[in-house]
Each structure stands twice: as C-alpha cells, then as structure tokens.
MITI-145798 format. One record per residue: residue number from 1; residue in three letters; y, x, z of N, C-alpha, C in turn. Coordinates in pm, 1 decimal, always signed. Layout:
# residues N
n;res;n.y;n.x;n.z;ca.y;ca.x;ca.z;c.y;c.x;c.z
NUM;ALA;Y;X;Z;Y;X;Z;Y;X;Z;
...
***
This chain:
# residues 105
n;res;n.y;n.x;n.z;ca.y;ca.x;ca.z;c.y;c.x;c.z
1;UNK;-650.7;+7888.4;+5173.6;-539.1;+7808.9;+5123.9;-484.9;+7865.7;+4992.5;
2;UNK;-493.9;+7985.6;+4955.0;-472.0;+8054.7;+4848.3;-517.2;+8008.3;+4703.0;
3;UNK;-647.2;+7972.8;+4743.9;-773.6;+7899.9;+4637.7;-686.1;+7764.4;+4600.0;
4;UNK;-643.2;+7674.9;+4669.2;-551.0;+7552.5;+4660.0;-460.1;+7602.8;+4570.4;
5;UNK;-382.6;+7685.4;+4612.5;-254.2;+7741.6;+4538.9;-267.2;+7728.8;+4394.4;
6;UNK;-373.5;+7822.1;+4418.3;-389.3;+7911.2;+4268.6;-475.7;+7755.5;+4190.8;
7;UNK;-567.4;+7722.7;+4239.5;-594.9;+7545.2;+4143.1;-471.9;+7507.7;+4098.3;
8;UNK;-368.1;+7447.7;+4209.9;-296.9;+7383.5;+4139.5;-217.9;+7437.7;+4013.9;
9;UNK;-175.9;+7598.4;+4056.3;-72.1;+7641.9;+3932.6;-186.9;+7695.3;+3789.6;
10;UNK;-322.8;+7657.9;+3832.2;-395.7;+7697.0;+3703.5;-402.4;+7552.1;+3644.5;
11;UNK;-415.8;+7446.0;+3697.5;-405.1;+7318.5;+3636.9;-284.8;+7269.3;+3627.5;
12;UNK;-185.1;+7306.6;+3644.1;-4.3;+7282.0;+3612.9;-14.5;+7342.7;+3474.3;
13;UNK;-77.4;+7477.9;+3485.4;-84.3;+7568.3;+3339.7;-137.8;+7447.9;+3212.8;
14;UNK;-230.3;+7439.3;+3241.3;-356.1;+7361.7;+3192.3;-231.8;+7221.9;+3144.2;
15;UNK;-213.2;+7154.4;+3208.7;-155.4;+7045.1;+3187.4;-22.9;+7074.7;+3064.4;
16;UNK;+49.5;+7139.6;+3145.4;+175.7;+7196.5;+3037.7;+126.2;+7273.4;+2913.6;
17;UNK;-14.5;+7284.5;+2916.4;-42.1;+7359.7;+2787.4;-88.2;+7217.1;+2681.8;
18;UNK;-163.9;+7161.2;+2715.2;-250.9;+7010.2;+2673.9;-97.8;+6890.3;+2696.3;
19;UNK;+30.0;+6920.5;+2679.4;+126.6;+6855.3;+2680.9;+217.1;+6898.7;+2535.2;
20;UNK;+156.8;+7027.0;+2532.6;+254.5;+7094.4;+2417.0;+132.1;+7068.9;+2303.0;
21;UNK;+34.5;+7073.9;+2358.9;-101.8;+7096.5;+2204.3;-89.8;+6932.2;+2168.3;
22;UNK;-56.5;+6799.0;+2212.6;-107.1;+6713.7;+2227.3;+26.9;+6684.3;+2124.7;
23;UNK;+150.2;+6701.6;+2160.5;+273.0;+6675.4;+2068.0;+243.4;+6741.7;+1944.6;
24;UNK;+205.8;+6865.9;+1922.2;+192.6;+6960.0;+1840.0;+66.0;+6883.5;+1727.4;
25;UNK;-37.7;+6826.5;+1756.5;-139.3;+6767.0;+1689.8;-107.0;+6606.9;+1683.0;
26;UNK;-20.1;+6560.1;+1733.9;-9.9;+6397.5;+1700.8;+123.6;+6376.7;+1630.3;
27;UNK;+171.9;+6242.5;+1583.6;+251.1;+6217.7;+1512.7;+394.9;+6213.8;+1621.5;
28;UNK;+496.9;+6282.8;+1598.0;+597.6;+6287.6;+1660.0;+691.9;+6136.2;+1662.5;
29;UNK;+675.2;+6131.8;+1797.1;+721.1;+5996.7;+1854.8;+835.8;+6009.0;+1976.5;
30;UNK;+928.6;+5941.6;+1998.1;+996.9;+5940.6;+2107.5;+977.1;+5948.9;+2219.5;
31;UNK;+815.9;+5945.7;+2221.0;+780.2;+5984.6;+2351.4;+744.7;+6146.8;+2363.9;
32;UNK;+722.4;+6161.5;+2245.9;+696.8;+6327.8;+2220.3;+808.6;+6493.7;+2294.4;
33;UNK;+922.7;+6359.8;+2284.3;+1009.1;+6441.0;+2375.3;+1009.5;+6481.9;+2540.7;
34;UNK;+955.2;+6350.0;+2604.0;+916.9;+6346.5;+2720.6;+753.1;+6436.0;+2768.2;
35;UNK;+700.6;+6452.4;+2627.7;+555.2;+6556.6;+2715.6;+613.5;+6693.1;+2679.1;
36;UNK;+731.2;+6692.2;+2598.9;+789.2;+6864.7;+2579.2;+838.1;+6896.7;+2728.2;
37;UNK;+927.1;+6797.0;+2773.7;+1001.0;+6805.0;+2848.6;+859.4;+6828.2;+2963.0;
38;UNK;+815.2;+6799.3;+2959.4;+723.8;+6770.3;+3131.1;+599.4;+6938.6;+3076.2;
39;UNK;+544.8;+6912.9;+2968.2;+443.9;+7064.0;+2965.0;+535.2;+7188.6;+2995.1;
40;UNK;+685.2;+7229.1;+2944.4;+758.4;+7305.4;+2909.4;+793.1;+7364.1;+3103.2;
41;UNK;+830.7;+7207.1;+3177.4;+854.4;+7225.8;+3302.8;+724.5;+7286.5;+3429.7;
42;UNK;+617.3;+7174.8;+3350.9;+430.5;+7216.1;+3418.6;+426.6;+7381.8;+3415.4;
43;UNK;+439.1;+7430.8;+3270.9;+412.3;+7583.2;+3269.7;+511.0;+7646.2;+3335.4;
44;UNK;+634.5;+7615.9;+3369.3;+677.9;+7718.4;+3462.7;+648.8;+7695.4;+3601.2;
45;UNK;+680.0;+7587.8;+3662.6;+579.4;+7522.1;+3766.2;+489.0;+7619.3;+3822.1;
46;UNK;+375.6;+7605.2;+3694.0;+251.1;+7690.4;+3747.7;+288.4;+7808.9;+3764.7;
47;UNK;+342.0;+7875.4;+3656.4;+398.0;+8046.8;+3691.4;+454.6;+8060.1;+3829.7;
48;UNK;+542.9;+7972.9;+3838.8;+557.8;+7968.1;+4012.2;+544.6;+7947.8;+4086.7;
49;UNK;+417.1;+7877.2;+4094.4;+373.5;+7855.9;+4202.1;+286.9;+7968.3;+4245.4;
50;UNK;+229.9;+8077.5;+4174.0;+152.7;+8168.1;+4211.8;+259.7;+8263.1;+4340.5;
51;UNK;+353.8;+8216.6;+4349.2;+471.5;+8297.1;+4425.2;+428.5;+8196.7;+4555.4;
52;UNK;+477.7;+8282.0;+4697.0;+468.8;+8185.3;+4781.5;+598.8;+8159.2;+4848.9;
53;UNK;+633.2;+8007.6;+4755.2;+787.5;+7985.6;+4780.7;+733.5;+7832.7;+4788.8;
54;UNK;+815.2;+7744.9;+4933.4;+813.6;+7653.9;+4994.2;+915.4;+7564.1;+4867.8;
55;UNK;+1026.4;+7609.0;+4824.9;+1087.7;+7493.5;+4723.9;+1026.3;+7465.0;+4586.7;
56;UNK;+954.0;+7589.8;+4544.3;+825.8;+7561.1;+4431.5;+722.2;+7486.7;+4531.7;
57;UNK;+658.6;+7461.3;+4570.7;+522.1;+7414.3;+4624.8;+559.7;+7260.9;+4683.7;
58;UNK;+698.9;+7206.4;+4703.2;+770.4;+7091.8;+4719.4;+807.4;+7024.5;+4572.0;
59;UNK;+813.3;+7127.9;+4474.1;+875.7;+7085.2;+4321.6;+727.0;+7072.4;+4260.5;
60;UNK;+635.9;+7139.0;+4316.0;+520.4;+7092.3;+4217.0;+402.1;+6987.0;+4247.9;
61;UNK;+472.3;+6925.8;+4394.6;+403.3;+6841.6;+4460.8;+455.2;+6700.6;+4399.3;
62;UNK;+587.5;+6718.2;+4353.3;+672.5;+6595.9;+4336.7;+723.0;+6575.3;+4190.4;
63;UNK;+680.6;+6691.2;+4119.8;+708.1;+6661.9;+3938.2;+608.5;+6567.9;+3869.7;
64;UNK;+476.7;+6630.5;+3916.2;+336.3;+6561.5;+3890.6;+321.1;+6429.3;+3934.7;
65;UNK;+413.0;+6370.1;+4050.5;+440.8;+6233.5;+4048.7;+480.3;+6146.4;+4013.4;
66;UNK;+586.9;+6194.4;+3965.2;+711.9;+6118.0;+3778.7;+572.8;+6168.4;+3691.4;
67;UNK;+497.9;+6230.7;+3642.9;+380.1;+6245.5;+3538.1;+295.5;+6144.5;+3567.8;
68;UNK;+267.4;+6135.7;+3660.1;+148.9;+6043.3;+3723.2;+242.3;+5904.7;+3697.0;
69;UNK;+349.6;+5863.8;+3700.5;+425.4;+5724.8;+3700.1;+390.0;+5689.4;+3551.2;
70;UNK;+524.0;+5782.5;+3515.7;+520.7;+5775.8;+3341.2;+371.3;+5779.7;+3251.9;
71;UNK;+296.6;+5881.7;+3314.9;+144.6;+5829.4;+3213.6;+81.7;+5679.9;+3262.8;
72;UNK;+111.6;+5632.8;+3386.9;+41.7;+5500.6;+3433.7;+98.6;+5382.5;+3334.7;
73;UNK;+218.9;+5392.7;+3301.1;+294.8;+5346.5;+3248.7;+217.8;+5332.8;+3078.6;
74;UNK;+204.0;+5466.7;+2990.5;+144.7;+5485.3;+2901.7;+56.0;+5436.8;+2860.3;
75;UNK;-26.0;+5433.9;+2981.0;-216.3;+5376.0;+2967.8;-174.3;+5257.9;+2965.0;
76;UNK;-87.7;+5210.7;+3075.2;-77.2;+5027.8;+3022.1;-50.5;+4952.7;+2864.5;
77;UNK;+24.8;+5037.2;+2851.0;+90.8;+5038.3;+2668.6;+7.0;+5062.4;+2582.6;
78;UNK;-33.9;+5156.1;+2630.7;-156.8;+5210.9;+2489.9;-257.3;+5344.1;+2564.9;
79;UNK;-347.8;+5313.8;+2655.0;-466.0;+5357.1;+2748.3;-545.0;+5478.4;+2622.3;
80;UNK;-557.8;+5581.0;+2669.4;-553.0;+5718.1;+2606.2;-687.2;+5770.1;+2668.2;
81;UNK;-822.5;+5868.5;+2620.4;-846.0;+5959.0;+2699.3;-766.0;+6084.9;+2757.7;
82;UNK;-673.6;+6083.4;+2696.4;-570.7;+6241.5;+2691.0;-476.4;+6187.2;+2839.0;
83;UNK;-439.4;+6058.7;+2816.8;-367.3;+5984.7;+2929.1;-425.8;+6008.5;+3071.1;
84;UNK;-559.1;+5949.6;+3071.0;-646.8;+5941.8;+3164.3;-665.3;+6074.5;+3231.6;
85;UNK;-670.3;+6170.0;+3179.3;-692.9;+6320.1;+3188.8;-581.4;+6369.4;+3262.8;
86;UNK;-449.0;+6378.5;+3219.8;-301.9;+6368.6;+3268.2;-305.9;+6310.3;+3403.2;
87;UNK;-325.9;+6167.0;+3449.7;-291.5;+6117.9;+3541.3;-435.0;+6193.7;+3633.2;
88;UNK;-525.0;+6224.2;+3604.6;-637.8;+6322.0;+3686.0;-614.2;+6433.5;+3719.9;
89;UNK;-508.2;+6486.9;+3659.0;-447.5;+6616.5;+3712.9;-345.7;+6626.0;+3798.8;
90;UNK;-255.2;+6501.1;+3759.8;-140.1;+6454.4;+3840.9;-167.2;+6457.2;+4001.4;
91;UNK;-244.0;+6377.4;+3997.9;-363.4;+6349.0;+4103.4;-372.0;+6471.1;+4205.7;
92;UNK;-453.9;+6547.1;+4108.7;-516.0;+6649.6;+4184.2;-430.1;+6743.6;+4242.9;
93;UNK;-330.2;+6767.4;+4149.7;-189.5;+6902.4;+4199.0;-114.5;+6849.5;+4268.8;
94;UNK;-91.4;+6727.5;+4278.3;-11.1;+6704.2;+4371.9;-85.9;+6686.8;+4518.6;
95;UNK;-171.0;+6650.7;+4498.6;-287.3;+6647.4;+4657.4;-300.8;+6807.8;+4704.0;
96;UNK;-290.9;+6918.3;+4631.8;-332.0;+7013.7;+4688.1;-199.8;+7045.1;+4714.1;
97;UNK;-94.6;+7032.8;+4659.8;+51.9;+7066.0;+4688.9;+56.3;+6981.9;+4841.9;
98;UNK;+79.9;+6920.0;+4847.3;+137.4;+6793.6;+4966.8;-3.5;+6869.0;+5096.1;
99;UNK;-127.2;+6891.6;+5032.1;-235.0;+6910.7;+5122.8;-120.1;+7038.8;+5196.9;
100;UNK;-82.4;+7161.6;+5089.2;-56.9;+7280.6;+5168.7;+89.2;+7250.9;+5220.9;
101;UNK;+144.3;+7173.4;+5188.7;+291.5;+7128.8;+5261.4;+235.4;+7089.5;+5388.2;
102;UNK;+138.1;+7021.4;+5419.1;+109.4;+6954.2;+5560.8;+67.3;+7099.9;+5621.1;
103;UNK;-14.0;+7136.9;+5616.6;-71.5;+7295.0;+5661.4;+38.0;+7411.7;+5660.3;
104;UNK;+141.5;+7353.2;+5613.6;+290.3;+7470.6;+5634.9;+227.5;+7626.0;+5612.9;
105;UNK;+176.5;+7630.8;+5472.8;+119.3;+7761.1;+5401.4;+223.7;+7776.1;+5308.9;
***
C-alpha cells in the first residue's frame, strides 16, 4: 500500500510541477491563475502525502477532483494534449487515494 502512496504524491509532484512549467511557457491568461493556484497546492499535497496522515490522503483524494472538473471543463472550450494529461492524472491520484481510504491505510 506504500507503493500507492508514494505514486500518488510522485504524480501530485509531477502534476503541480507541469502546472507551474505550463503557466510559465504559455501566454498568461486568467486562467493562468487557477493552474498557480492548483500546481502550488498539488506540490504540497504530494510533500504530504509521503506522511501517513488520514486528513492529507482525504485532501488529495478530493483536490484532484475540482482538477479533474475544471480541466473537463477546459477540454470542452479548447481540448489540449497538456489538458488530457491533467485529467489522466486526476484520474489516477485520486483512485489510489480513495483506493487507500477504502483499505483504511
């Protein structure tokens, strides 16, 4: 269950890093505020989730779900590979989060 853990807070990393590079290389837009806001939150996320704390592993099951909304949202507007990628991670961290919430690890 450890292996789960550590995926998700290495792809929380991953995400909050490819949230800040993605603002940082494109033209600053009003939405640019909202991937500061969400990579800035992902990278601590991940830092904490390497801890084994039940209100991190509930917060990183359920942030990635407002990510997963708001990029679904995005792709409809204007459909991205970078988008697509986002909502694949969303995906994934939150399944292994919710997986180890059910397994009470």
């Amino acid at each position: 269950m450890k292996s789960l853990r550590n995926l998700a807070s290495i792809l929380l990393l991953l995400s909050g890093v490819l949230h800040l590079v993605s603002v940082a290389l494109m033209k600053f837009e009003t939405t640019s505020i909202i991937s500061i806001v969400f990579g800035l939150v992902y990278l601590v996320l991940g830092i904490l989730l390497f801890q084994n704390n039940r209100a991190v592993l509930w917060s990183a099951a359920i942030v990635p779900l407002l990510g997963l909304l708001l990029a679904a949202i995005g792709m409809i507007m204007n459909p991205t590979l970078l988008g697509a990628v986002f909502i694949l991670l969303d995906l994934i961290i939150s399944g292994c989060c919710f997986y180890l919430i059910s397994r009470k690890v």
